[in-house]
N, C-alpha and C positions, 0 to 999 in steps of 0.2 A: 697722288691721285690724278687721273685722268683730268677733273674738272675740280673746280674748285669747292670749298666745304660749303659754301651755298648754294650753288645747283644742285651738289648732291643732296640737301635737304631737302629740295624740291622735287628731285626727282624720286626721293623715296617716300616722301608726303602724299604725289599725289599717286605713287604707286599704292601705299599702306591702306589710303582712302578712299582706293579702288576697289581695294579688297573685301573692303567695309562692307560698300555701297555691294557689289557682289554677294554676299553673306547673306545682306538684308533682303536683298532682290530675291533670291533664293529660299529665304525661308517664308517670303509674304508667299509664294507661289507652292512651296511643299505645304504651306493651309489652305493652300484651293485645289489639291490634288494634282497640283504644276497644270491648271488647266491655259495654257499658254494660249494669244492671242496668234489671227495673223497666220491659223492651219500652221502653227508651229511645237503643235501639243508631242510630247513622246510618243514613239507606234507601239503597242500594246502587244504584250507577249512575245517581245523580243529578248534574246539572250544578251546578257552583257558582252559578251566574248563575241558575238557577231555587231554589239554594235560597235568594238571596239575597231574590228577589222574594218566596217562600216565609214569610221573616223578617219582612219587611215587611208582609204580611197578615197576620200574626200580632201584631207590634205593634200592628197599627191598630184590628181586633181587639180587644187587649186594652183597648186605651184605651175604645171604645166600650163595652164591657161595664162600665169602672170609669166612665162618664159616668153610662150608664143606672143602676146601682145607689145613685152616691149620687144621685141626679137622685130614686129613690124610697127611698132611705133601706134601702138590701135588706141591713142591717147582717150578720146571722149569713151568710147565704148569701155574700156577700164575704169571711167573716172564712173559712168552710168554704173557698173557694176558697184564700185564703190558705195556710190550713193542710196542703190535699194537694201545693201548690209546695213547702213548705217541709220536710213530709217526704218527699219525691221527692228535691229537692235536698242535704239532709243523708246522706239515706242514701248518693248516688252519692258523695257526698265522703269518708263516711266508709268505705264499701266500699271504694275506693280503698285503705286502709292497711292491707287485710286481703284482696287479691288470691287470693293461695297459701290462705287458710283456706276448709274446707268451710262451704258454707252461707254466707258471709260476709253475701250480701245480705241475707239475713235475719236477720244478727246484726246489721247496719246498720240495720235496720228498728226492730230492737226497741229500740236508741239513737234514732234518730230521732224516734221516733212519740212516746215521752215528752217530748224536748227540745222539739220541736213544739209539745206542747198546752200547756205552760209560755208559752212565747214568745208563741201567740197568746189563752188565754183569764187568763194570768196576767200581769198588768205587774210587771217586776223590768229592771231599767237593764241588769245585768251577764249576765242570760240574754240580754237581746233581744242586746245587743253580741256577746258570746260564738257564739251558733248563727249570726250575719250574718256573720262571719268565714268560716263555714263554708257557709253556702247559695250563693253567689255563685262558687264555686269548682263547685261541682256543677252548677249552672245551663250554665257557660261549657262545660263538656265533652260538654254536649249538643249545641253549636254548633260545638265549632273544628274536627270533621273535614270538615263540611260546605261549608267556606270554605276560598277561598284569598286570594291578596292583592289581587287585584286587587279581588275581593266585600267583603274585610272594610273597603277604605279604602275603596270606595263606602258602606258602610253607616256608618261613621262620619261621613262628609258626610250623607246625609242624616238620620241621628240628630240630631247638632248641625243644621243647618237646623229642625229639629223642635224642640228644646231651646231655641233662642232664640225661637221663634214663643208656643213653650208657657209660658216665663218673662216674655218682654218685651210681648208684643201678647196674648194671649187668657188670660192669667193661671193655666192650668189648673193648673199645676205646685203654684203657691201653693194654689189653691185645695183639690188634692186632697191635700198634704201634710197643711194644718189638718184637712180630713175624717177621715184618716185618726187622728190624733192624737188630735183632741177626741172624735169619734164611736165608733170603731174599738178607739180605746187601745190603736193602735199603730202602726209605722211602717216600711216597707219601705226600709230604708238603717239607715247609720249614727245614732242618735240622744242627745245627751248634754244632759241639763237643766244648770244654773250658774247661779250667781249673780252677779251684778255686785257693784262696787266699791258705789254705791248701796244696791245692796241687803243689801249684806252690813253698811253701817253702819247700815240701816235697822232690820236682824234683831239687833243689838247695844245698837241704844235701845229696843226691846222687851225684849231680856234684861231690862238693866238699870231699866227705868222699872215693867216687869210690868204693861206699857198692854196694854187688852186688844186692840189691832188686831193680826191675822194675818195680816193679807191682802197676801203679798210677791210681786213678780212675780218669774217663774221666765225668766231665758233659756235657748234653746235653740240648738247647733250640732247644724245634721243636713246628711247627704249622700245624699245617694237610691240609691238599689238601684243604678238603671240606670248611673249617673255611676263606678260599683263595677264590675260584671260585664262592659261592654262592652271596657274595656281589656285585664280578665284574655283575655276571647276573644282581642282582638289579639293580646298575650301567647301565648297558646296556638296561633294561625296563625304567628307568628316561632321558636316552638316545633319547629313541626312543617317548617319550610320552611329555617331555618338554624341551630339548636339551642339546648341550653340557657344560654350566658352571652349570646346577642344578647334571648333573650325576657326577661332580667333586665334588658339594657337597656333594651328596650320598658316593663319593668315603672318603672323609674326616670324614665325620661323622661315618661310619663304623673306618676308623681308629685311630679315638680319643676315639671310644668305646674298641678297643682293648689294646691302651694305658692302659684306668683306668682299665682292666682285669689285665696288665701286673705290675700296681702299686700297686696293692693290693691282689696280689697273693703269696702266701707263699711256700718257699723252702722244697720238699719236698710233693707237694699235686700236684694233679690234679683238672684241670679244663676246664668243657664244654666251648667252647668259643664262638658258635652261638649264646647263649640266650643272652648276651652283645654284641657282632655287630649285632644283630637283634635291641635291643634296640637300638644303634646309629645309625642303619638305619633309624628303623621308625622314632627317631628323626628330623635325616635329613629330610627326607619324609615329616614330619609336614612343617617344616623350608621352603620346596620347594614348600607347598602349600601356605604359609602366603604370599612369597615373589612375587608370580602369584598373589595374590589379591591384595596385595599393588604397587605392579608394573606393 
């Protein structure tokens, strides 16, 4: 494996938990009619098939704007952008728990907008992990009423088409993770530092010898935002189309796919992760349709 058998517990814990926490967020809002906070409500009497394409100018979009700014280095103004996603997205998640209370959104706000400036103008491991849990759930509720099934499994084909072009041929994925990381300090996904076996005996002859070298390399597992939020959508279209134990299996079968990614991944390489949780989607997807015919 890539990392070791406890990162990867970690990283699929707080993926699976994401999923969860998505699901739920999801279905408190399909019992208010998805009336979303924040003029982030669905536009009414739109085709799934255009809001598909809709999605997709919107990624494309987004990517060019993240080319063009590290292309000039346009650090604070990326990091601002950052920062009104992530309190838009927090708040919709957290409003979500507090439906029935007056003013909620605005109690959600006043949660958000501090976890926010934490996250992005303060490095701390356990913030950034902590509010990712929770942005990716807010994100996906802005998308699942807009989609059905036929939209969301085309978008996952060509997300993954994208994802292996962006990891294996144009390197963009790598490139704008390091940007983000080294530049930015910080990272839109999952992000956990560790040390190696190496480096841990390396940090133990410096205890002991009280040599003056510091200089230990730090590894890193990280999962990207998108590899996160697209599944919770799936989730949240199996949600709304055959209920809530088939979108837990949608949620598990996305993360049994990224298991076998994580088991079979070598130190040292990268890897697309959409085109395998796309597989254990559809998988699941098949699974949710047998289990309607036989039951």
């Amino acid at each position: 494996m890539k990392h070791s058998a406890k990162i990867v517990a970690i990283l699929l814990g707080m993926f699976f938990i994401t999923q969860l926490i998505g699901i739920w967020v999801i279905y408190s809002y399909q019992n208010n009619n998805f009336n979303l906070p924040y003029g982030m409500e669905p536009p009414k009497g739109i085709a799934p098939e255009t809001s598909l394409v809709s999605i997709v100018i919107a990624i494309a979009f987004a990517v060019l704007v993240m080319l063009i700014f590290m292309r000039f280095n346009i650090d604070l103004l990326l990091k601002l952008w950052f920062l009104f996603v992530i309190i838009i997205a927090l708040g919709i998640t957290i409003n979500s728990t507090m439906l029935n209370v007056q003013n909620s959104s605005i109690i959600a706000l006043t949660i958000a907008v501090p976890l926010a400036i934490l996250k992005v103008f303060k490095r701390g491991i356990l913030v950034h992990n902590i509010t990712e849990l929770m942005i990716y759930p807010g994100i996906a509720a802005i998308f699942v009423p807009i989609l059905n099934l036929w939209t969301i499994s085309l978008l996952f084909i060509i997300i993954s088409l994208y994802d292996i072009y962006a990891v294996w041929h144009s390197g963009f994925m790598q490139k704008m993770a390091k940007y983000q990381i080294r530049k930015l300090k910080m990272f839109s996904g999952f992000f956990i530092p560790y040390l190696g076996a190496k480096e841990r005996a390396q940090l133990a002859r410096i205890k002991r010898s009280d040599a003056k070298e510091k200089k230990i390399k730090v590894s890193v597992a990280i999962l990207g935002g998108g590899d996160v939020v697209f599944p919770i959508i799936f989730a949240g279209v199996i949600l709304r189309y055959f209920g809530f134990i088939p979108s837990l299996i949608m949620a598990l079968g996305a993360t049994i796919a990224l298991f076998v990614l994580f088991l079979f991944s070598k130190k040292g390489k990268f890897y697309p992760a959409m085109p395998f949780i796309s597989a254990g989607c559809f998988l699941a997807l098949g699974l949710i349709y047998l289990t309607q015919v036989l039951f």
